[in-house]
N, C-alpha and C positions, 0 to 999 in steps of 0.2 A: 504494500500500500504506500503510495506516495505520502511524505510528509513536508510542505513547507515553511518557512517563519522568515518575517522578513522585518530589519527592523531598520531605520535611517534616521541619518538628522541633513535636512534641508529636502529640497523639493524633492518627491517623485520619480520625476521625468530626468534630474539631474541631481542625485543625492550626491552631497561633501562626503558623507560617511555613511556606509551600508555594510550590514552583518546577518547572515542568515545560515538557516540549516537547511539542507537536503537530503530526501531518503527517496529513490528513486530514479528512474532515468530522466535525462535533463542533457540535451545537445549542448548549451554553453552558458555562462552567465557573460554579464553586461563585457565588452570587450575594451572600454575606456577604462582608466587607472590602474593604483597600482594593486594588486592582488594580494591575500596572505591565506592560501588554504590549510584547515587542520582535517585532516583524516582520522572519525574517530573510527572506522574500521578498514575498510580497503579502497580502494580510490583507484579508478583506471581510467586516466585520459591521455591525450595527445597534444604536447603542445609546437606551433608551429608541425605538425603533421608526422611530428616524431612521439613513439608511444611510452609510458612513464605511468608507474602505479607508487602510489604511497601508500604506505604501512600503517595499523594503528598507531595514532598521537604521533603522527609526524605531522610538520609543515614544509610547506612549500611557499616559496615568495615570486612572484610575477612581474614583470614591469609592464607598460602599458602598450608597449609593443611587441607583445609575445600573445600570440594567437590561441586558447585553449580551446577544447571541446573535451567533453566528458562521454566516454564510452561507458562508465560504469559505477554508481555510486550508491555507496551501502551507509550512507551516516555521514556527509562533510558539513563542515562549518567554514564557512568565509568573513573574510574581514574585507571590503575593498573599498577604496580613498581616492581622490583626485588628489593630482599634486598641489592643486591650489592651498586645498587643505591641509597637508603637510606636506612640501619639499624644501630642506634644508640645503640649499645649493656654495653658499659662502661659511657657514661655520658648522663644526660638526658633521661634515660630509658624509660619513658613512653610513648616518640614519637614515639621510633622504634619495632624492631618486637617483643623485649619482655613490649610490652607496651600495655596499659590497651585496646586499640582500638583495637588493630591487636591479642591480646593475653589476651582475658577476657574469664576467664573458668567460672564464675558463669551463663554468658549468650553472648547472642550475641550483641554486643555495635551497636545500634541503637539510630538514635539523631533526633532530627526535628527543619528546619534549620529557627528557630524563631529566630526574634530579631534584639539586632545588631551584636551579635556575629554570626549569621546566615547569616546578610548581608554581614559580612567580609570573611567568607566561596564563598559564592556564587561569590565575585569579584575574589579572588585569585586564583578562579576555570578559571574564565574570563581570566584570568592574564595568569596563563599554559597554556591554549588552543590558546591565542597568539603568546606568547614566541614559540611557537612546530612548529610552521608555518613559523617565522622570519630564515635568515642565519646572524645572528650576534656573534659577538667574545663575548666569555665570557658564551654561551648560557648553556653548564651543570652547572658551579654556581648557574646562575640564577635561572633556573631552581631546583637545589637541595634548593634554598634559598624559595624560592615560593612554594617548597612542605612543607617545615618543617614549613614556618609559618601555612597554611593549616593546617595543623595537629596539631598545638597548639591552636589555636583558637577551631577546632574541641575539640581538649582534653578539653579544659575551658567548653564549652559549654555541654559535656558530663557529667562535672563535677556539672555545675551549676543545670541538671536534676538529679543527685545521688548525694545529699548531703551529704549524712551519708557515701557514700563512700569517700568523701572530706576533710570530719570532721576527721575521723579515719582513714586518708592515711598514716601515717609511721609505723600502723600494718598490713596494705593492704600491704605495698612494699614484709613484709615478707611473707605474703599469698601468693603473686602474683610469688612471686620468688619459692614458693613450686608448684602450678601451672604447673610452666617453668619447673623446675625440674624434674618434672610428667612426662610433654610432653617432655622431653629427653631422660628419663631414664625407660618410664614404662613397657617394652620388659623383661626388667630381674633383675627391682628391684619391687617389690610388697608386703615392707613390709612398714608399716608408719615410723617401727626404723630404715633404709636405708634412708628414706630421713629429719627427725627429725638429723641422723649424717650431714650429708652436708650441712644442715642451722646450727649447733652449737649448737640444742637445743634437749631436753628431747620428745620424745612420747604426754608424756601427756602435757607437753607445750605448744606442737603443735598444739593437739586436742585440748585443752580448746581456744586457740588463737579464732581457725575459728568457736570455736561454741559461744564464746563469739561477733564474728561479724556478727551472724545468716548464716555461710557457713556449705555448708557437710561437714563429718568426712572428716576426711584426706582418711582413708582407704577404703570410699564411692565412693572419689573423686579418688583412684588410680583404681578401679575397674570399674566405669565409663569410666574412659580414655582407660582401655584396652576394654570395650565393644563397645566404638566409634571405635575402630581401626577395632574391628573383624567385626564389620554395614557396614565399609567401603570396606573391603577388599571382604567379598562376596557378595555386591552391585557391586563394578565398577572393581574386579578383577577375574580373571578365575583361580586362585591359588585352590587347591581342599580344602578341610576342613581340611586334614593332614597338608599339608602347612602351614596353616592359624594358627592351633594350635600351629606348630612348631615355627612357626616367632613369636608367643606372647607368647612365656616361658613358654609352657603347655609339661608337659613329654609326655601325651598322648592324643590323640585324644578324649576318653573318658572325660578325665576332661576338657576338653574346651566346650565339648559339655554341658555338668553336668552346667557350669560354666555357659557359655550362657546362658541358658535356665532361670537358677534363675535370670537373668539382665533381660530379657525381655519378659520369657513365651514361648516364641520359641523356635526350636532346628536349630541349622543351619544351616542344608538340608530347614525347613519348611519357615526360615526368607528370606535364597533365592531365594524358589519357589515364596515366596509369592512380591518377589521385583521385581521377571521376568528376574532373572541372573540364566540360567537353566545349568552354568557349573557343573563339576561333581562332586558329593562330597569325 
């Protein structure tokens, strides 16, 4: 039997903060903001068209550009926020969207809510789901105050399970910040020496940096970023492949295709038939 609960603070049509529970099948929730799912028992979706299940009392954290669908759910609870609401971009970086949770390119930040940093998650989860329901003064403070704890304790607890990311974080900050950069800029910058200039440093600086903290080349990681973009857009868009090339800084159709294919084996007429998005190419 389906079960739903939905609870928010501002409009409806465009909620600042929204937290609900699901038991039953359900193709996707809202695709704007950022995401925080807790799994209380088994969870199987796909995000960006790649398949991923969580465990009971795990989370998962989303950013607002990562495409989900739910193949299968036995019990989840979501948190999900516009950045407006909370994105901390100039101080305390890695609570907000350019932070290790909502914005980790090596993988997807998954945590399992052990311990007692798990229990302090679990209450404060408690804590918003109250607050959303109350009409008292002061309620978006509290509110914004009750999310960022949330996400620091999260952040600890992520941290406590990647040490070695812990250990070596003030050369993580400048990985993470070419990441960010990627995910800004990678439409019409695609060289490593374009983004090696806007961090202040050398090429080969850069590549030794991430291969000194066992990450891909830089120039691995800008070509992946553009191959996620092209997965998605003839997955969940009807843009033809001329389009697609043009929006990702390909002169022509030709070398996107050329391009594609060496990222995945595909060509992408065959990556969309084979995803079941039969627009045209």
């Amino acid at each position: 039997m389906n079960r739903k609960e939905r609870k928010r603070f501002g409009s409806a049509e465009s909620p600042c903060l929204e937290m609900g529970y699901e038991a039953g099948p359900r193709e996707e929730l809202v695709q704007k903001g950022l995401l925080v799912l807790w799994a209380k028992n088994t969870v199987s979706i796909e995000v960006d068209g790649e398949p991923l299940a969580l465990g009971p009392d795990e989370l998962l954290f989303l950013g607002p550009e990562q495409r989900r669908q739910f193949l299968a759910i036995d019990g989840l609870s979501y948190l999900q926020f516009n950045p407006l609401f909370h994105c901390i971009l100039e101080q305390d970086q890695e609570l907000g969207c350019k932070g290790r949770l909502f914005f980790s390119a090596a993988e997807l930040p998954k945590i399992a809510l052990l311990g007692r940093l798990g229990q302090k998650i679990k209450q404060i989860w408690a804590e918003i789901e109250e607050e959303l329901v109350l009409e008292a003064p002061h309620k978006l403070s509290l509110l914004r105050s009750l999310l960022r704890n949330l996400l620091i304790y999260a952040n600890r607890l992520y941290l406590e399970n990647h040490q070695k990311a812990a250990e070596k974080w003030p050369q993580e900050e400048l990985v993470r910040e070419f990441y960010y950069l990627v995910n800004q800029h990678f439409r019409e910058k695609t060289k490593v020496s374009d983004y090696a200039k806007l961090l202040h440093r050398s090429p080969k600086t850069l590549s030794n940096l991430l291969k000194e903290l066992g990450h891909k080349s830089p120039q691995q990681y800008i070509q992946e970023r553009r191959t996620l973009e092209a997965r998605r857009l003839l997955i969940y868009s009807n843009k033809s492949i001329a389009e697609i090339s043009s929006e990702l800084g390909f002169e022509e159709k030709r070398s996107f295709s050329r391009f594609f294919k060496q990222q995945t084996q595909f060509s992408p007429t065959e990556f969309r038939r084979q995803k079941g998005n039969m627009a045209t190419s």
